[in-house]
C-alpha positions in Angstrom: -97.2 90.6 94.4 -96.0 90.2 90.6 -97.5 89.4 87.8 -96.4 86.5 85.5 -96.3 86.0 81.6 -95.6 82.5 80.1 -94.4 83.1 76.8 -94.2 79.8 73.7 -92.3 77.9 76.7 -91.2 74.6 75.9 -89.4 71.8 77.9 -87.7 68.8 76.3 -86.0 66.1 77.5 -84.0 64.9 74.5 -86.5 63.9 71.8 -89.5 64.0 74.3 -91.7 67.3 74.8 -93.4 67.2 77.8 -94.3 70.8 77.3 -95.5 72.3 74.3 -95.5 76.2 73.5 -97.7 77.1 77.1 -99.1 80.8 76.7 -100.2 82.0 79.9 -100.6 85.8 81.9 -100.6 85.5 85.6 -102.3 88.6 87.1 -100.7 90.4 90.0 -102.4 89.0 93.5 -104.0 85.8 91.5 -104.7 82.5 92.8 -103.6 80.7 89.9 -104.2 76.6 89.8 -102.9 74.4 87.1 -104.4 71.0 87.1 -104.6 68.0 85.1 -103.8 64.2 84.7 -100.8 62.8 85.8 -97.7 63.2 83.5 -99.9 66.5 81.7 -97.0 68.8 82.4 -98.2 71.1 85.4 -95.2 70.3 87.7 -92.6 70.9 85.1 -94.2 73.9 84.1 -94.0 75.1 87.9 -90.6 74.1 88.6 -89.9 76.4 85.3 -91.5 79.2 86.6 -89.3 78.6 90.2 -86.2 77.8 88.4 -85.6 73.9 89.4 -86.0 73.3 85.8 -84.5 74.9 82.6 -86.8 76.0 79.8 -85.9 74.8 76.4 -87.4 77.5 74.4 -89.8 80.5 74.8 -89.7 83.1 77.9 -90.9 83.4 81.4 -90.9 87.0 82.9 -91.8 88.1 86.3 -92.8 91.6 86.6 -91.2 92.8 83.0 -88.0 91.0 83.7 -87.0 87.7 82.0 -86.5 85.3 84.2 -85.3 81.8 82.4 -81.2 82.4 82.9 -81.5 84.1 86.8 -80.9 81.3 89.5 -83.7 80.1 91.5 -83.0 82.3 94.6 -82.8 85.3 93.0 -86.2 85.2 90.9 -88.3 86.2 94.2 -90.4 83.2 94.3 -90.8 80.6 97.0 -91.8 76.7 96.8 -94.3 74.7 98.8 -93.4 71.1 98.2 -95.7 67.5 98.2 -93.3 66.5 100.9 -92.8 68.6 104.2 -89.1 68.5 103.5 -88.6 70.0 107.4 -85.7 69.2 109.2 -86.5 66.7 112.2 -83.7 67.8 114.8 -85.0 71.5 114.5 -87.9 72.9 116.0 -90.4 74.9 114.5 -88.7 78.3 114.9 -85.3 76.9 113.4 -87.2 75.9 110.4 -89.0 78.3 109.5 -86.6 80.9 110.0 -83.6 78.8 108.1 -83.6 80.8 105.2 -82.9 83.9 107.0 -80.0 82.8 109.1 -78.9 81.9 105.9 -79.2 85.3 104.8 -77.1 86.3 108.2 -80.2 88.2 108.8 -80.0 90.2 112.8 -81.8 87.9 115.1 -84.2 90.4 115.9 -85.4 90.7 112.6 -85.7 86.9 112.3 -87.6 86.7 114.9 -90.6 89.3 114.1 -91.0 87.5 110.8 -91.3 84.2 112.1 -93.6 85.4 114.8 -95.5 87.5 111.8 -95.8 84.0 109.8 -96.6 81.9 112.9 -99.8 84.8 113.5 -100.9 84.0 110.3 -100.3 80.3 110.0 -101.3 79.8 114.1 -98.2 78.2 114.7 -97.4 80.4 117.7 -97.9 78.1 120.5 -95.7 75.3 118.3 -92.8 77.0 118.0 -90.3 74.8 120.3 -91.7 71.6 119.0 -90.0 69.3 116.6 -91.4 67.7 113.3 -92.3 64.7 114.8 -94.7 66.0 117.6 -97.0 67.6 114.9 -99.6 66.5 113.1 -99.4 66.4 108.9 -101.6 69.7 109.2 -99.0 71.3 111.6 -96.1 70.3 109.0 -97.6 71.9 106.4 -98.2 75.1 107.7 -94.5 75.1 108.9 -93.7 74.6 105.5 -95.5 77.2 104.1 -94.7 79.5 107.0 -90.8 78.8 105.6 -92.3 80.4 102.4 -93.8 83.5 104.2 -90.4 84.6 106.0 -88.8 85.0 102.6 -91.7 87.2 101.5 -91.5 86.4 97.8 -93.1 87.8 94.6 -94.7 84.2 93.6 -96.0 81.3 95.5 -96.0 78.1 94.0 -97.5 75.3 95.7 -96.9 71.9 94.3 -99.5 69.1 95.5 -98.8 70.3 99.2 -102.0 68.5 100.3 -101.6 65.5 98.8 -99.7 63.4 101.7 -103.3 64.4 104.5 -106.5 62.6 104.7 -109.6 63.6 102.9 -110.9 65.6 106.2 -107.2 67.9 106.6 -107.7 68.3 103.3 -110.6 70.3 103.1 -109.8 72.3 106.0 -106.4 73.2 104.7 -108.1 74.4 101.6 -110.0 76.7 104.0 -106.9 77.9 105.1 -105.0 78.8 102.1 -107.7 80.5 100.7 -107.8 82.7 103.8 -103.7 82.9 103.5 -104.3 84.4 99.9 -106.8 87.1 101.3 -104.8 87.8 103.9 -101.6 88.3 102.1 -103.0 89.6 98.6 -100.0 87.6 97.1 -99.8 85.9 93.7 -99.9 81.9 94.3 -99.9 79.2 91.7 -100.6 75.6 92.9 -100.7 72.5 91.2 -103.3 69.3 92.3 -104.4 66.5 90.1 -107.8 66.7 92.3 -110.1 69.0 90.0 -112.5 69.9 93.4 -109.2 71.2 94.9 -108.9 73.0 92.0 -112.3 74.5 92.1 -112.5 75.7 95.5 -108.9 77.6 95.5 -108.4 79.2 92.1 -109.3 82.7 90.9 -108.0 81.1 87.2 -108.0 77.7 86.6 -105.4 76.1 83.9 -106.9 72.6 82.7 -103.4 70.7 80.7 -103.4 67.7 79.0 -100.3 66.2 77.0 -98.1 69.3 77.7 -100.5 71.9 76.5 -102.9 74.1 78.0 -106.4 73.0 77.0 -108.6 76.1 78.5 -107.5 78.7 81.5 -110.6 80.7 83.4 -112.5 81.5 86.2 -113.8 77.3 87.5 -117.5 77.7 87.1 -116.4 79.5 83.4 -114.8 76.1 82.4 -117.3 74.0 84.3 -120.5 75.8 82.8 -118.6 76.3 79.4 -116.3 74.1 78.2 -113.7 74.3 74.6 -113.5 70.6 74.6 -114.3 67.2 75.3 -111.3 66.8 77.7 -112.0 70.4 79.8 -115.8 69.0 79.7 -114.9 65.7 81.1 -111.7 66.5 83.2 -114.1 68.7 85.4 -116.8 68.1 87.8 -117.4 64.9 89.8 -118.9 62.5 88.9 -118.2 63.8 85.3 -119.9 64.8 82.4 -122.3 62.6 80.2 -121.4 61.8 76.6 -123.9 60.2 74.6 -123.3 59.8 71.0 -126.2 60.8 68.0 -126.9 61.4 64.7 -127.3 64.7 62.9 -130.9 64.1 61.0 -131.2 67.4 60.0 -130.0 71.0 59.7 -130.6 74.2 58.9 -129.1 77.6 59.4 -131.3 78.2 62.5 -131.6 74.7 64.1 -130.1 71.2 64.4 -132.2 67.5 64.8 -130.3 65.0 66.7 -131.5 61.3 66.3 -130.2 58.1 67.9 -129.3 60.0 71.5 -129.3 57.0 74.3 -130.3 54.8 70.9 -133.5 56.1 70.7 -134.1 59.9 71.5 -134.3 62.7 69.3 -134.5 66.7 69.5 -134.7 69.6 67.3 -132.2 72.5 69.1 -131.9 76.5 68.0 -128.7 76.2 66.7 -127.6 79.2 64.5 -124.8 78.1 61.6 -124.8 74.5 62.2 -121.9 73.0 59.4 -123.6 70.5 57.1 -121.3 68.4 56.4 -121.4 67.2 60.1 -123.0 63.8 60.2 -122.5 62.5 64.0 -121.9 64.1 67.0 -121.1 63.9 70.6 -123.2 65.7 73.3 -122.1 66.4 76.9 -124.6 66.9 79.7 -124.0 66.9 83.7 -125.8 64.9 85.9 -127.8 67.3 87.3 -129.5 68.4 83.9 -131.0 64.7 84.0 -134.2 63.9 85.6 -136.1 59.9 86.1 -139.7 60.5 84.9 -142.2 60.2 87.8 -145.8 60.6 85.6 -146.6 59.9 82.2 -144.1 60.9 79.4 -142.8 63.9 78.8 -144.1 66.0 75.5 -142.2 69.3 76.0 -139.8 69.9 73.0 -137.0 71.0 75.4 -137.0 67.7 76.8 -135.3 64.5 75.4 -136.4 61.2 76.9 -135.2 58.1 76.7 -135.8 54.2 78.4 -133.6 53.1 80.6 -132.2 50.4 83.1 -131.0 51.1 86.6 -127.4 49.7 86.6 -126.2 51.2 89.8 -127.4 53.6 92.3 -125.0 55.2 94.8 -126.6 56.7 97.7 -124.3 59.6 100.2 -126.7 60.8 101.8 -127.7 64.3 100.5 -127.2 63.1 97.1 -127.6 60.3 95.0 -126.2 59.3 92.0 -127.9 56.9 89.4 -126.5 55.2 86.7 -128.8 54.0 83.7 -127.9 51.8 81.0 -129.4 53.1 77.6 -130.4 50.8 74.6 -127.7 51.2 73.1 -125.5 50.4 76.0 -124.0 53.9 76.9 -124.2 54.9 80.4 -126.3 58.0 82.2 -125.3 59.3 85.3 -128.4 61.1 86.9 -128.0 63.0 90.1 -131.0 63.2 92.4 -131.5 64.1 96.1 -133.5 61.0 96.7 -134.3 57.8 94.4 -137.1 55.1 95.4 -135.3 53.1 92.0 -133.0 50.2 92.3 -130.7 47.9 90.5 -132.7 46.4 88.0 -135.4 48.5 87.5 -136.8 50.0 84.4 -136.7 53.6 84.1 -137.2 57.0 82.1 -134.3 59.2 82.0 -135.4 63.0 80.4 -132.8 65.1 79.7 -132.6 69.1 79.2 -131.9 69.8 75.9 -131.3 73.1 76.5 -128.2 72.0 78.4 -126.8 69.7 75.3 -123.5 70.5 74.6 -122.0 69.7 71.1 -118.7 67.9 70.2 -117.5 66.9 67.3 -115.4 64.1 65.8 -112.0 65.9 67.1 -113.9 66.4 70.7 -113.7 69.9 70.2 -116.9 72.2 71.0 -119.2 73.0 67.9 -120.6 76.6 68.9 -123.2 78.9 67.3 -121.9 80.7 64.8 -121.9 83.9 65.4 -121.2 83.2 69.3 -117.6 83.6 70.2 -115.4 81.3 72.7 -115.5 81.1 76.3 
């Protein structure tokens, strides 16, 4: 296990940055997960960390020691690539154990780490086979069994799951979330898929345009976002946005008018700036309700009229999309739904759950209230 700190690290490429001062401590034994769009600068940032790529400016350090001039095989971390990268003429026991022949390692030694790895990965009754008699599962383990045997300080996992179907997928989550348990070692992964992202990580790092937008524990940045991009990068299907009006403020509350083109509610909002005039508010799908009865009075409800556009039905879920009067769109999710396209509805939403953005897309908090 080591711990990591990220320190102002840049990466250029000529007059491009495609990383931006990243600041970022990796804990000793984390399962650390950097995701974001494509082209957002999580890869590069991992193949800094490993060494592939040279930093431009700032530090990395592994364990106290800084690690940006050392070569990559001497900086004690191992690579799990998108691609199996497995050589097809070898079996499974001559490609797992490559590095260590390498290494001139005594056989006997090779051996008890491979078969150690091959425990742990259930590879055991594979060992003789070749690449091509194993299933995209199968090649992935192997890889990552390759990554055992060297018994390195740092994991780092770039998109391994992105080459198997939606089903492997899920179980090989399963799996390397059991590999971190068993092995207590620190792992960083990159995925584009924010679920993936969700299920594995202890801390997740949301980037966008080379920087990193928020880092925490998923259901932290899920229930509490900094911004409209960590608010809208995370969860499926994402988060609302509906613009509104500020009516009215005080130093205790805030009226919203306009919301969905018609709604409006007074929130308990301690500090409100003034000179705000229009905002953005974020709400997931499941703080949304259709109206069954008559309307709703309760102050901590906004409602508003609605068209049924789209309803998407998966079975223990559904997901309805209404279209507002003024056009904007409301995902609602539901466990059942007797509307359909075309109908006429009332969407109520809990106010309580509002969350503010302004012009910038940047969270407006309480005063008084510190950041997530």
């Amino acid at each position: 296990m080591a711990q990591l700190d990220i320190s102002s690290a840049s990466k250029n490429y000529g007059s491009v940055r495609v990383l931006d001062g990243v600041n970022l401590q990796i804990a000793s034994g984390e399962f650390v997960v950097f995701v974001g769009p494509s082209g957002c600068g999580k890869s590069t940032l991992l193949r800094m960390i490993s060494g592939l790529e040279e930093i431009s400016s700032g530090t990395i350090s592994i364990d106290g020691t800084v690690v940006n001039n050392i070569e990559p095989a001497r900086r004690g971390a191992a690579m799990v690539f998108q691609s199996y990268a497995l050589y097809p003429h070898m079996n499974v026991f001559d490609n797992v154990s490559f590095s260590l022949r390498m290494a001139r390692l005594a056989k006997p030694i090779i051996r008890k780490k491979v078969e150690q790895a091959a425990g742990i990965l259930q590879l055991d009754r594979l060992l003789g086979r070749r690449p091509g008699h194993l299933s995209g599962g199968q090649k992935q383990r192997v890889a990552i069994g390759r990554a055992i045997v060297r018994e390195p300080q740092v994991f780092l996992f770039d998109e391994p799951l992105s080459n198997l179907d939606a089903e492997l997928r899920v179980q090989m989550r399963a799996e390397l979330v059991d590999l971190h348990r068993r092995l207590n070692a620190t792992m960083i992964y990159v995925t584009h898929d924010q679920v993936e992202a969700m299920t594995l990580a202890d801390k997740m790092v949301v980037m966008n345009g080379g920087r990193i937008q928020q880092a925490g524990k998923p259901l932290d940045l899920y229930d509490d976002p900094d911004n409209r991009f960590v608010a809208g990068f995370i969860g499926s299907p994402k988060m609302n946005f509906l613009s509104a009006t500020v009516a009215r403020s005080d130093e205790n509350s805030v009226t919203l008018a306009g919301i969905g083109g018609e709604g409006t509610v007074t929130l308990p909002f301690r500090g409100f700036d003034p000179e705000c005039r229009a905002v953005e508010i974020g709400l997931r799908p499941e703080h949304v309700s259709l109206a069954e009865s008559a309307p709703c009075t309760s102050v901590n409800v906004c409602e508003v009229a609605g068209r049924v556009a789209l309803v998407e039905e998966l079975g223990d879920v559904t997901y309805i999309h209404v279209e507002l009067p003024d056009h904007e769109r409301l995902v609602i999710r539901s466990t059942a739904s007797r509307y359909r396209g075309g109908s006429t509805c009332r969407a109520q939403m809990e106010a309580s759950r509002f969350l503010l953005f302004d012009g910038q897309g940047q969270r407006i908090r309480e005063r008084g209230i510190p950041d997530a």
